[in-house]
C-alpha positions in Angstrom: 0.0 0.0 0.0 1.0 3.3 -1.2 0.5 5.1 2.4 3.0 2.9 3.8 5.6 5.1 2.1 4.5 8.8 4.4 6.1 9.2 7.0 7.6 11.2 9.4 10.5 13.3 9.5 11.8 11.4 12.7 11.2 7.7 10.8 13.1 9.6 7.6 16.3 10.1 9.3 15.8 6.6 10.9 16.1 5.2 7.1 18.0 7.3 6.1 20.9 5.7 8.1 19.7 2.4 7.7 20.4 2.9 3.8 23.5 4.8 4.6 24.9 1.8 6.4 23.8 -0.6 3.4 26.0 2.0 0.9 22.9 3.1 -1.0 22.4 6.6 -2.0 20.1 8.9 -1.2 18.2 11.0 -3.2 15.6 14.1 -2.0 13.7 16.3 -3.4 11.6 18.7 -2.0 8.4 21.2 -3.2 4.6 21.8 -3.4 3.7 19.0 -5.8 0.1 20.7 -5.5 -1.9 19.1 -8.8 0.2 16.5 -10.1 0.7 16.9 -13.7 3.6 15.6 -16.1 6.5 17.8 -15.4 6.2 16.3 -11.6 6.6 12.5 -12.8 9.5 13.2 -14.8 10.9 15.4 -12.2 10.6 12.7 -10.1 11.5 10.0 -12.3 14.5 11.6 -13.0 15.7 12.3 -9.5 14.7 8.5 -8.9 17.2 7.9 -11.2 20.3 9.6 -9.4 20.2 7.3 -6.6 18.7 4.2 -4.5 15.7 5.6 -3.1 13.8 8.9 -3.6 12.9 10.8 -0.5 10.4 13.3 -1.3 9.7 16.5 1.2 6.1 17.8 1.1 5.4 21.5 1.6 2.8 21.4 4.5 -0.4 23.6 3.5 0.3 26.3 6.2 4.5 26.3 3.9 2.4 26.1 0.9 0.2 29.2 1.6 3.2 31.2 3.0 4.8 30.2 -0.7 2.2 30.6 -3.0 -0.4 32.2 -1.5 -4.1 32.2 0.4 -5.5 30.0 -2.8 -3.3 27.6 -2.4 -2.7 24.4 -2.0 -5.4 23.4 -4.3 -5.1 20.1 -2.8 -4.7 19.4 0.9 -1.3 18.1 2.1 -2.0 14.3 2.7 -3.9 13.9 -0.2 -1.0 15.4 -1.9 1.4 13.2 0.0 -0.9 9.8 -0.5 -0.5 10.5 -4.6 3.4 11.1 -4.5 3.5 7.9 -2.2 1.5 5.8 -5.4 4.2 6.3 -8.0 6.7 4.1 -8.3 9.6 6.3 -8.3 8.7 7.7 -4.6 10.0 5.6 -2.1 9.2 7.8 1.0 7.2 11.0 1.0 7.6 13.4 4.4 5.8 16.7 4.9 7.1 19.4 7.0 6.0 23.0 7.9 9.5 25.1 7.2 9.0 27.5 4.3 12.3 26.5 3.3 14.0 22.5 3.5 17.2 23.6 4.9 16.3 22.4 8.3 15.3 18.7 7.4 18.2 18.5 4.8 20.6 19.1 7.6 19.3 16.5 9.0 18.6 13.9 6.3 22.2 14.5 5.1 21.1 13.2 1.5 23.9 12.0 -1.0 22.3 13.9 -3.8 20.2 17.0 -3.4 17.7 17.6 -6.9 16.2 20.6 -7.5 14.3 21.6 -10.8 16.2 23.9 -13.5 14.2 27.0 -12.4 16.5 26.9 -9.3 20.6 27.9 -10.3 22.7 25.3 -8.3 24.1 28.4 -6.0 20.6 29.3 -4.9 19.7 25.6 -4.0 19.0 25.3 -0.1 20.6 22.7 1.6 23.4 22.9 -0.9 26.5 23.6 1.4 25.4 20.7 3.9 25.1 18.1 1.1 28.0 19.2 -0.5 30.0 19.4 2.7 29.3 15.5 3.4 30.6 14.4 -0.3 27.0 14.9 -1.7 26.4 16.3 -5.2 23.8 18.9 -5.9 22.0 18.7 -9.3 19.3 20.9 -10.8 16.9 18.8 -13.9 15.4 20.1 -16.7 11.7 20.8 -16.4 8.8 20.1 -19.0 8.3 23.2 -21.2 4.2 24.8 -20.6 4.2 21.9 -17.5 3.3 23.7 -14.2 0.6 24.1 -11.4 0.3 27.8 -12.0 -0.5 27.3 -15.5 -3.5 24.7 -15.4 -4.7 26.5 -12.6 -5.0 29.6 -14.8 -6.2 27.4 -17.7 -9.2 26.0 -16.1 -9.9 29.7 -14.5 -9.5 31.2 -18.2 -12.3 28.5 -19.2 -14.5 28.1 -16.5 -14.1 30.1 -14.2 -16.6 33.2 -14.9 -18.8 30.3 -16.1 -18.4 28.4 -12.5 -18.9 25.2 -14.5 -16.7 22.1 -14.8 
């Protein structure tokens, strides 16, 4: 079962040296992930790929509405979490409150740190600690006209004044 992969930050770290003892690398990623949508599974597929297991931090709704604002998330945080926990790239799926990860990556100590290409590799947070431990810090590509913002404002720009779905 899919839920089996949320969990806390606490049980996080807890695996998170588990794998380290077994030599696998350690791959997180962090963001909103509010309406899943094709740039996120091959964001995610990707960082998948760097590593042994993904480790995916999930904005909390009270992050995501310091972030993005009183509208969002569009979806609430453990329905968010329970669909990144379904795909087979996601091996464990975390939320946490900070409006930045720098906190939890000092403490998850990941072996690679991915970020999407809208981020440079200097502004990535959590950068310095990963970097500092023999981590490497990567930024992907991201799917051109793919983003949250953008079917929001689609389906706004349709049906909005209508109020019909």
């Amino acid at each position: 079962m899919s839920t089996a992969k949320i969990k806390s930050l606490d049980e996080i770290v807890r695996i998170r040296h588990g794998l380290q003892k077994q030599k696998r690398k350690v791959v997180f990623t962090n963001g909103c992930f509010d309406i899943l949508h094709v740039g996120h599974v091959r964001y995610l597929n990707h960082a998948r790929s760097l590593g042994d297991a993904l480790v995916v931090g999930l904005n909390s709704d009270s992050s995501v509405r310091a972030i993005k604002g009183d509208s969002r998330p569009i979806v609430p945080g453990p329905e968010r979490a329970e669909v990144l926990a379904a795909l087979a790239s996601v091996d464990y799926v975390f939320l946490f409150d900070d409006l930045t990860p720098g906190r939890v990556i000092d403490l998850i100590v990941p072996d690679v740190l991915v970020k999407g290409a809208d981020w440079s590799i200097s502004e990535i947070v959590g950068r310095d600690t990963v970097e500092n431990a023999g981590g490497v810090v990567l930024n992907v590509p991201l799917v051109e006209g793919s983003s949250t913002t953008g079917i929001i404002e689609k389906v706004l720009a349709r049906f909005g004044k209508r109020g019909e779905i």
